[in-house]
C-alpha positions as CSV (number, residue, x, y, z in Angstrom):
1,X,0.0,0.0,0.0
2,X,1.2,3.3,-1.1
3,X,1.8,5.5,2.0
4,X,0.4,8.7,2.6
5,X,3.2,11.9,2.8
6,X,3.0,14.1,5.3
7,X,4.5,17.8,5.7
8,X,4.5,19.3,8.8
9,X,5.1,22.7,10.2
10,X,6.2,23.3,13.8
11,X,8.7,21.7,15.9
12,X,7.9,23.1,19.3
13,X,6.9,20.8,22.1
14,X,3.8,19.9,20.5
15,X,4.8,19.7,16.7
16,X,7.6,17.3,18.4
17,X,5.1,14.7,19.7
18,X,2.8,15.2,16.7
19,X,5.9,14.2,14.4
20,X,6.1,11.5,16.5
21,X,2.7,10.0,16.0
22,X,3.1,10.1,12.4
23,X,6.4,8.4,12.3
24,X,4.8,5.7,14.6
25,X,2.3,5.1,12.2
26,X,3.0,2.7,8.9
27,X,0.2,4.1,6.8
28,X,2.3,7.5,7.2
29,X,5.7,8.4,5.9
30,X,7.2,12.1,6.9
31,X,8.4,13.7,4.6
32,X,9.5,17.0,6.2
33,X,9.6,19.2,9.3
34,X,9.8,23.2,8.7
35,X,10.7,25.3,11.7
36,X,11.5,29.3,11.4
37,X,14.8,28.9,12.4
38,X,17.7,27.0,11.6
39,X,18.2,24.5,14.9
40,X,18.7,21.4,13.9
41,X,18.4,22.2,10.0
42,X,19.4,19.4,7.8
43,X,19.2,16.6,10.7
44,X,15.8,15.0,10.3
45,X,12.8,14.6,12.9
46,X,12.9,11.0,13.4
47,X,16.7,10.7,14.5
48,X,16.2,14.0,17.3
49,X,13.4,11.4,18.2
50,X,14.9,8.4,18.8
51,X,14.3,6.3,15.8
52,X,16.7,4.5,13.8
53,X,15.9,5.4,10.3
54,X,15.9,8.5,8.3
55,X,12.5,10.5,8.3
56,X,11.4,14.3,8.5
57,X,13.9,16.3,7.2
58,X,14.1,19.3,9.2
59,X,13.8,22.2,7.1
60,X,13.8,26.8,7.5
61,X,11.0,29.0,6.4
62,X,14.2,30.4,4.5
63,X,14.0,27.1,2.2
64,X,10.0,27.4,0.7
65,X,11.0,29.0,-2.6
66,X,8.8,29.0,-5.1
67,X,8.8,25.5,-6.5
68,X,8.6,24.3,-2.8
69,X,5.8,22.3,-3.1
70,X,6.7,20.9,-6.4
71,X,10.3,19.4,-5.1
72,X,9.0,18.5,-2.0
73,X,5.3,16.9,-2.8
74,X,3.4,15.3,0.5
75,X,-0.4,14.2,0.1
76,X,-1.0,16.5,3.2
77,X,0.3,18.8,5.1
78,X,0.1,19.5,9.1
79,X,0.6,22.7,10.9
80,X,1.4,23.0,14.5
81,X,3.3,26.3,13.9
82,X,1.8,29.6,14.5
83,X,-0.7,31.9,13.2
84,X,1.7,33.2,10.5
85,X,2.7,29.7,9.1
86,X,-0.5,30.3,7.2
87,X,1.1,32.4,4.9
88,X,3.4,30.0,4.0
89,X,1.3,27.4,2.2
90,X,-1.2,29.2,-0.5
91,X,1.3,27.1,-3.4
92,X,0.3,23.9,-1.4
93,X,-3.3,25.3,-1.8
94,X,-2.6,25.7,-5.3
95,X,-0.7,21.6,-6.3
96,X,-4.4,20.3,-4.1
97,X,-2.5,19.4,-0.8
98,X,-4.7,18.7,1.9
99,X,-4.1,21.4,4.6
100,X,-4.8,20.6,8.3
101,X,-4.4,23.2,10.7
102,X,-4.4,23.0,14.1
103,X,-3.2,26.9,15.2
104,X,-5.5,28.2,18.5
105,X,-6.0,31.7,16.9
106,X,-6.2,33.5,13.4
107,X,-7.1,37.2,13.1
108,X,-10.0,37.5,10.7
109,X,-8.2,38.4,7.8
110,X,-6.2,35.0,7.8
111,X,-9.0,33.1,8.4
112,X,-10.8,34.6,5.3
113,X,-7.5,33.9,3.8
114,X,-7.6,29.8,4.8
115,X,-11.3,29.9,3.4
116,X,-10.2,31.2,0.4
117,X,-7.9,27.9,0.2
118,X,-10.4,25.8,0.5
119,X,-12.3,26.7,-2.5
120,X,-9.5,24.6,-4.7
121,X,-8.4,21.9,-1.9
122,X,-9.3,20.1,1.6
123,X,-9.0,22.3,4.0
124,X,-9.5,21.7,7.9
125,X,-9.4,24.0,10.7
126,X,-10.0,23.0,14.3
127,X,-7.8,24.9,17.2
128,X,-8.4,21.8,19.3
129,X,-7.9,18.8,17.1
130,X,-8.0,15.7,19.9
131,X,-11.0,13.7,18.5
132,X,-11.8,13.6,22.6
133,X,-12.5,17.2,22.8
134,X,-14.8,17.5,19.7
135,X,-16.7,14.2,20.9
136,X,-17.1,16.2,23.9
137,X,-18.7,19.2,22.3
138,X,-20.9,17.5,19.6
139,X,-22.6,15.4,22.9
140,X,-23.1,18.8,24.9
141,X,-24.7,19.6,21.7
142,X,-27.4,16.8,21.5
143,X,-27.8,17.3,25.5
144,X,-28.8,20.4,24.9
145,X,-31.2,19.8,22.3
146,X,-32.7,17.2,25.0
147,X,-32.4,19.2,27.9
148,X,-33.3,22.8,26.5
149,X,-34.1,24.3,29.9
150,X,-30.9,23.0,31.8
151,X,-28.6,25.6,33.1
152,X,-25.2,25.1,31.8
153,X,-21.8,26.3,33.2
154,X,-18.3,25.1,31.8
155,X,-15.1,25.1,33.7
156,X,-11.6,24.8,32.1
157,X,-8.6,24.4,34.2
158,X,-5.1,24.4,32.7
159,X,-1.9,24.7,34.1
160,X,-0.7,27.8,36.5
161,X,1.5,29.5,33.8
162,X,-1.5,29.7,30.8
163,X,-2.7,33.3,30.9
164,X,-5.1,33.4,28.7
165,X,-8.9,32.1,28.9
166,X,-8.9,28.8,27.0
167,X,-9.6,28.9,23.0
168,X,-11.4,25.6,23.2
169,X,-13.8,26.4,26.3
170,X,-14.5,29.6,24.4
171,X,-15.5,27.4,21.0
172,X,-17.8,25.5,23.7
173,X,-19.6,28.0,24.6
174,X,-20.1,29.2,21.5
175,X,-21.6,26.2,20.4
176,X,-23.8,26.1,23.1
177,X,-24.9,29.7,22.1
178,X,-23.6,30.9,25.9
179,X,-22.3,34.0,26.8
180,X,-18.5,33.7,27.4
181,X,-18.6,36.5,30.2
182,X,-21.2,34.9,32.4
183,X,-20.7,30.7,31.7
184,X,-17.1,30.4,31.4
185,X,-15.1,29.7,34.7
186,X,-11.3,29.5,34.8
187,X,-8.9,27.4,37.2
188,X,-5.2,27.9,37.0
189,X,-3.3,25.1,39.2
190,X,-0.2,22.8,39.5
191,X,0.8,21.3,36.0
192,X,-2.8,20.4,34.4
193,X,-2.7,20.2,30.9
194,X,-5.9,20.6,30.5
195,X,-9.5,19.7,31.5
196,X,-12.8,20.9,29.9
197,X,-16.3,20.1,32.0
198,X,-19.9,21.3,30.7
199,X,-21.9,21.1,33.7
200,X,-25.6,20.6,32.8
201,X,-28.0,21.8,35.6
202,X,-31.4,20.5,36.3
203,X,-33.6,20.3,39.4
204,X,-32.6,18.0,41.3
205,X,-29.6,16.8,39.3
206,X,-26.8,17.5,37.2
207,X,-25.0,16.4,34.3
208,X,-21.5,16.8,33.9
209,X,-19.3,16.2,30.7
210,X,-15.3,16.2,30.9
211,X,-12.4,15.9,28.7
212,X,-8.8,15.8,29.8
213,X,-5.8,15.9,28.1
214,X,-3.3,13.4,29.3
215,X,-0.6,13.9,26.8
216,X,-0.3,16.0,23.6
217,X,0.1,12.9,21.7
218,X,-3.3,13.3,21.3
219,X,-2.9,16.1,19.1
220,X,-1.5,13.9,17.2
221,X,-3.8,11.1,16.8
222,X,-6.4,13.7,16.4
223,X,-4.2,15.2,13.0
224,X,-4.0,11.1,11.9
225,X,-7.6,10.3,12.2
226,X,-8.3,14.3,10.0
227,X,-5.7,13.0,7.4
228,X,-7.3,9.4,6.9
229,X,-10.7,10.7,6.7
230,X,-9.6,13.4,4.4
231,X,-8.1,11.9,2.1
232,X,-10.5,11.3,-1.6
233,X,-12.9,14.3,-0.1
234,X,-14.1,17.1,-2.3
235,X,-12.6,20.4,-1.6
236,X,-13.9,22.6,1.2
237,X,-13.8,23.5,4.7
238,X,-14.4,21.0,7.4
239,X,-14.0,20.8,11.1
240,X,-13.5,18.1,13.5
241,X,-17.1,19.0,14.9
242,X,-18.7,18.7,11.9
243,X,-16.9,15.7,10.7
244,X,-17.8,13.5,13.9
245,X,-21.0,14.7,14.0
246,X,-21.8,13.3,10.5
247,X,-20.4,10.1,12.0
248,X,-22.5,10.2,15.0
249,X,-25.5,10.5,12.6
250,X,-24.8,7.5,10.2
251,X,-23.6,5.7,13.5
252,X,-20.1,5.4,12.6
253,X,-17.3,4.4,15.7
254,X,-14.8,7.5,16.0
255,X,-12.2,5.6,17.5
């Protein structure tokens, strides 16, 4: 079987582990790693990560001329980068490279700008790709739907150095049409990496819902299971969400 070739952008701590899924993973073969700087350029990702072969060539910014893409083909690429790395892949749009990205915030324009991608390839966006999390928000969904009258409050707690209110609790909330102000509560404490809980309130009862992440390598597995459904879909924007709810509905095991 002909593997699938992946591209990935970012090598921080989470683009490390994620590279790491994909290597671990015979259906996959990595291609490349680009990073904006030049650490470790030339060496390739699978040797800083233990293996014994030759995988992931780690790549600069400084090296996407314009044939890139051309020299360098994957079937999809991954980015785990920043909000920027955007920029760097409207000639993978172009050659009909599946794009996943997994970056916590664009500003407006460069979201209108990874729409505009999708109108000639596959295109995904989800700022929390684990497939845990987005189970976790399609079934708030359909408790709502049943329980219209609850009173909902979600907590997210994340470790003591995250400043910011979480991106994914705010997509929750969204979803569930709350107002981020009054439903949203925050806990910063010890090393969590994070935990997201809907609480569903009724007389007499509750309901609770909770996700926690127990290791990024579930970012990864999450980016796997987007590239193996992708692959052979028309062109268009897709989410995580929307993708497991469709499975929900035809009754299809996530996992």
């Amino acid at each position: 079987m002909k593997k699938i070739r992946i591209g990935i952008f970012g090598f921080g701590k989470t683009g490390k582990v994620v590279a790491n899924e994909f290597l671990n993973d015979g259906l996959f073969s990595l291609e490349w790693v680009v990073r904006r700087g030049m650490d470790d350029h030339g060496k390739y990702a699978s040797r800083l990560l233990g293996h014994e072969f030759d995988a992931g060539e780690i790549l600069s910014v400084a090296d996407m001329n314009e044939e890139f893409f051309l020299e360098r083909p994957v079937d999809a690429l991954v980015d785990f980068s920043d909000s920027a790395g955007i920029h760097l892949y409207e000639k993978a749009a172009q050659a009909g490279i599946t794009i996943i990205s997994a970056i916590s915030k664009y500003e407006q324009k460069e979201l209108d700008l990874l729409k505009s991608f999708a109108q000639s390839t596959v295109v995904l966006y989800s700022p929390n790709i684990t497939l845990g999390i987005n189970v976790l928000m399609v079934a708030a969904q359909i408790l709502q739907k049943i329980a219209p009258h609850a009173d909902i409050e979600i907590v997210e707690e994340h470790f003591k150095g995250k400043s910011e209110v979480s991106g994914t609790a705010k997509k929750i909330a969204n979803a569930l049409n709350l107002n981020v102000e009054e439903h949203l509560n925050s806990i910063r404490v010890g090393g969590i990496v994070g935990r997201h809980e809907i609480i569903f309130g009724m007389p007499n009862q509750t309901i609770r819902l909770s996700h926690d992440s127990i290791s990024r390598a579930a970012f990864g597995q999450g980016a796997i299971f987007a590239v193996k459904y992708l692959m052979g879909q028309p062109p268009g924007m897709y989410t995580m969400e929307t993708i497991i709810a469709e499975m929900f509905r035809q009754n299809i095991p996530v996992y």
